[in-house]
C-alpha distance (Angstrom), angle and dihedral (degrees) to the residues before:
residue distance angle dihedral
X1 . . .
X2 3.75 . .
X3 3.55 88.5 .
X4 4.22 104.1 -106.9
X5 3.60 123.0 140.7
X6 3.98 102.9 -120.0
X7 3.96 119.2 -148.7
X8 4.00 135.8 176.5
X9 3.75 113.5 -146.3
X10 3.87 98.9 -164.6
X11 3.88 112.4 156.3
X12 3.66 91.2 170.6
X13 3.73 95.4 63.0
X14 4.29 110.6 93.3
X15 3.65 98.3 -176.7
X16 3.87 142.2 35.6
X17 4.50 118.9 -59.1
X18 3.69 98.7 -160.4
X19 3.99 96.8 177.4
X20 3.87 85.3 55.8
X21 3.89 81.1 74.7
X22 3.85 95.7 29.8
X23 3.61 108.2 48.5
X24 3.64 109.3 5.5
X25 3.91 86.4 40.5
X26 3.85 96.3 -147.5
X27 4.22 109.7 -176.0
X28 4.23 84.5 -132.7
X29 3.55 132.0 -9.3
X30 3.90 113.2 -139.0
X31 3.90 114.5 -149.4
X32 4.26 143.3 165.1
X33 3.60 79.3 -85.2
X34 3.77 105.1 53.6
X35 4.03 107.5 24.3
X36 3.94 97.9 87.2
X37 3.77 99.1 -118.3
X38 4.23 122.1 150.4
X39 3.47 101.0 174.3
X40 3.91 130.2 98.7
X41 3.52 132.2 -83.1
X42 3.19 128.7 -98.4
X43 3.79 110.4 -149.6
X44 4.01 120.1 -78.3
X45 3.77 78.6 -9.0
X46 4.21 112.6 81.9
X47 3.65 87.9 -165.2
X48 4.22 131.3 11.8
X49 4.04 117.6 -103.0
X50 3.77 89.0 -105.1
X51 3.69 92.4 68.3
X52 3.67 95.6 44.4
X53 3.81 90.1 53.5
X54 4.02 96.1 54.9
X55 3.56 92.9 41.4
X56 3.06 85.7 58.9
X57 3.56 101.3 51.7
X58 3.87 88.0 42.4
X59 3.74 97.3 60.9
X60 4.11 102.2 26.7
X61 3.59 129.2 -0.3
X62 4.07 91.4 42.4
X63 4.02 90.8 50.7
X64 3.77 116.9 114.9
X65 3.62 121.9 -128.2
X66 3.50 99.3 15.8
X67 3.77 137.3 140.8
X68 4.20 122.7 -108.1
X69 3.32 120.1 -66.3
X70 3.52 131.8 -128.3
X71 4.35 108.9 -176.2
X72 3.56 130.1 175.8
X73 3.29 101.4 -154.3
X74 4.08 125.2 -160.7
X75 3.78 115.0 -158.0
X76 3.66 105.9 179.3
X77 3.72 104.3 164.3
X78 3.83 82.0 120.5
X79 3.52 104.0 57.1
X80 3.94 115.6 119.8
X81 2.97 145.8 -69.9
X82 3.64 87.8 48.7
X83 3.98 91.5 -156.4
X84 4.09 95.1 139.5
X85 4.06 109.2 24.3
X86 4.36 107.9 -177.3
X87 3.37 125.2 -124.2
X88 3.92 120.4 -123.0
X89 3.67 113.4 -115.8
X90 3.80 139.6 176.1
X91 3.58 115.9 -52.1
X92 3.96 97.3 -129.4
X93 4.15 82.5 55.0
X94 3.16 102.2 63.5
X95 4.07 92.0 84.6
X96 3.82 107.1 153.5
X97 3.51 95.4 -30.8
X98 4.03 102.0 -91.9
X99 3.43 87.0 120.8
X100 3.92 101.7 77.6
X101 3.63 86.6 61.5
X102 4.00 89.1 78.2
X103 3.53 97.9 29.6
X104 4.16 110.5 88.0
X105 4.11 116.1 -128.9
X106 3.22 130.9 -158.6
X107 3.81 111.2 -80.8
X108 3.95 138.5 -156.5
X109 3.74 131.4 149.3
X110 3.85 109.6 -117.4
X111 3.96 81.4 -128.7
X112 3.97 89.3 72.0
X113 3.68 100.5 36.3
X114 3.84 100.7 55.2
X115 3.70 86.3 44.0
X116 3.26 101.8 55.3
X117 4.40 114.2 44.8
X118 3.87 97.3 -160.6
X119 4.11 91.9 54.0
X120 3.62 92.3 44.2
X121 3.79 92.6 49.7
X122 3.77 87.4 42.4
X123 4.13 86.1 51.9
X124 4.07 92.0 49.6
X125 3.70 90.9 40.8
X126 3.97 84.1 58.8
X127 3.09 99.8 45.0
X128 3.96 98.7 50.5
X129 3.60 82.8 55.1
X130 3.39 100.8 53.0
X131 4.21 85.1 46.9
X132 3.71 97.1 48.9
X133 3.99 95.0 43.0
X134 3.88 88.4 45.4
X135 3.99 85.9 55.9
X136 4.19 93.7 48.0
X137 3.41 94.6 48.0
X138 3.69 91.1 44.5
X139 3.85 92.7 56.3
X140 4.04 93.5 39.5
X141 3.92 86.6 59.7
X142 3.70 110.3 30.5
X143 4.19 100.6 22.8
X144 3.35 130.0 102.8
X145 3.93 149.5 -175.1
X146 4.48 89.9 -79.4
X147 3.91 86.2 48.7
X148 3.78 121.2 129.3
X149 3.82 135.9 169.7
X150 3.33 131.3 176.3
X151 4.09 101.2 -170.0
X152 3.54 116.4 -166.3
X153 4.05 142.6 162.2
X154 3.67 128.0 -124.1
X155 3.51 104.9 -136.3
X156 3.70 132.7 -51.6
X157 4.25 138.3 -55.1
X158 3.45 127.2 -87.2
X159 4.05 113.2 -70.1
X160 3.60 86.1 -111.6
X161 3.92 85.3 72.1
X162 3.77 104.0 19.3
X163 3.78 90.4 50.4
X164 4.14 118.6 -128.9
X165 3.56 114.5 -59.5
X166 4.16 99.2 27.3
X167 3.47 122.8 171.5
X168 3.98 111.9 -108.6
X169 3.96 80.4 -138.9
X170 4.64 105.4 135.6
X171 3.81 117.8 -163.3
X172 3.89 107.0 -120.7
X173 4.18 124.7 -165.3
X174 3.59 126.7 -179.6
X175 3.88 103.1 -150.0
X176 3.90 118.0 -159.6
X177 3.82 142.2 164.0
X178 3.95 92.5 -158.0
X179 3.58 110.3 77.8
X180 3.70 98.2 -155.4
X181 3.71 76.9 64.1
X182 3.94 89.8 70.4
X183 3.64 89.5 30.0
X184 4.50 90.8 72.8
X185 3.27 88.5 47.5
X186 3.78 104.7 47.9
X187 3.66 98.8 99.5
X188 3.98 88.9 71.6
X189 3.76 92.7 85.5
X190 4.18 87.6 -129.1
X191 3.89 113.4 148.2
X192 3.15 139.0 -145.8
X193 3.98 130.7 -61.3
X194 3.58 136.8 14.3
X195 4.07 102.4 -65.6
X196 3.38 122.6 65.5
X197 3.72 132.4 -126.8
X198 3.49 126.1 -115.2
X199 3.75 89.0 -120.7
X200 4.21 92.2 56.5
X201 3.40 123.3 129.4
X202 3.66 115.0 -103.1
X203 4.23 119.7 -147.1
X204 3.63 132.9 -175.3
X205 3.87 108.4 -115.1
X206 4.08 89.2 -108.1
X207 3.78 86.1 59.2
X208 3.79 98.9 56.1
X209 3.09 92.2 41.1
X210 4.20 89.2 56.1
X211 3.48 89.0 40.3
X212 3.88 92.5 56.5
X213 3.43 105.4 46.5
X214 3.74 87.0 52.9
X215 3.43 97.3 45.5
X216 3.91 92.9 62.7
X217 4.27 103.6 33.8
X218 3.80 102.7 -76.1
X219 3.60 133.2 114.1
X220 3.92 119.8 -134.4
């Protein structure tokens, strides 16, 4: 209603999403179908984060003369069982995604990771890395002043790395070039940088959401 062009990135999706049109009204839905890529999978993951990111920017956020943009954007490079994690490479490489097919990833069988706790932690510790560095660089090269991210998990590991009993608790950071950004949502009590402290405050979902919308004009 506001005007914004509204877009899923979802690589891990193989076939069609109608209610992404029907009820959360997304302008396009991007999928493993749709997004251009030619290169292996990787995993859970069809294609790695990087090449979600610049497709991205290819088709939307790199477009002149076009509206705001409002993308939900899955980054799933991640995702268990952490078997084939991608390697981050030059922007300007990434092309249509051929290239991963000569570049070697790191490798485990699923059979020795969920066997053995301290490799499979290892493996997710990897591959959050390789997510979360994919993201910086992404915003140090393509950003700019409008820029805002809200970055977010989904819910926690597998057992065999969160341990039994884990909290479902997800680090969340809004990220944002424009102070004034950071200025409406002050009040919060967040600090700063990516990890949280012990001491942070911890919201349901429903509540950050709230908290959000009212933060910057908007009515839940």
């Amino acid at each position: 209603r506001a005007g914004w062009r509204a877009v899923g990135a979802m690589p891990g999706n193989r076939r069609a999403w109608p209610v992404g049109s029907t009820f959360y009204h997304y302008d396009r839905v991007y999928d493993r179908r749709n997004f251009g890529y030619r290169g292996p999978g990787f995993g859970v993951a069809p294609m790695p984060d990087q090449y979600t990111l610049m497709a991205l920017q290819r088709r939307e956020l790199g477009r002149r003369e076009r509206p705001p943009l409002f993308a939900e954007v899955d980054l799933i490079s991640s995702h268990a069982p952490w078997t084939r994690i991608p390697r981050f490479i030059p922007w300007d490489d990434v092309g249509n995604g051929s290239i991963y097919d000569r570049l070697p990833a790191e490798k485990a069988t699923r059979a020795s990771l969920f066997g053995d706790s301290e490799r499979a932690r290892a493996a997710y510790g990897h591959s959050i890395e390789y997510s979360l560095s994919t993201l910086f660089s992404f915003v140090e090269r393509y950003g700019h002043d409008d820029l805002v991210l809200v970055v977010l998990g989904d819910h926690q590991p597998a057992t065999i790395v969160a341990g039994q009993g884990a909290s479902h608790d997800v680090p969340i950071s809004v990220i944002a070039h424009d102070p004034k950004v950071m200025g409406q949502i002050a009040g919060w009590g967040w600090q700063d940088g990516i990890s949280p402290s012990p001491q942070a405050p911890v919201w349901p979902m429903a509540a950050f959401r709230d908290r959000f919308l009212s933060a910057f004009g908007s009515s839940p």
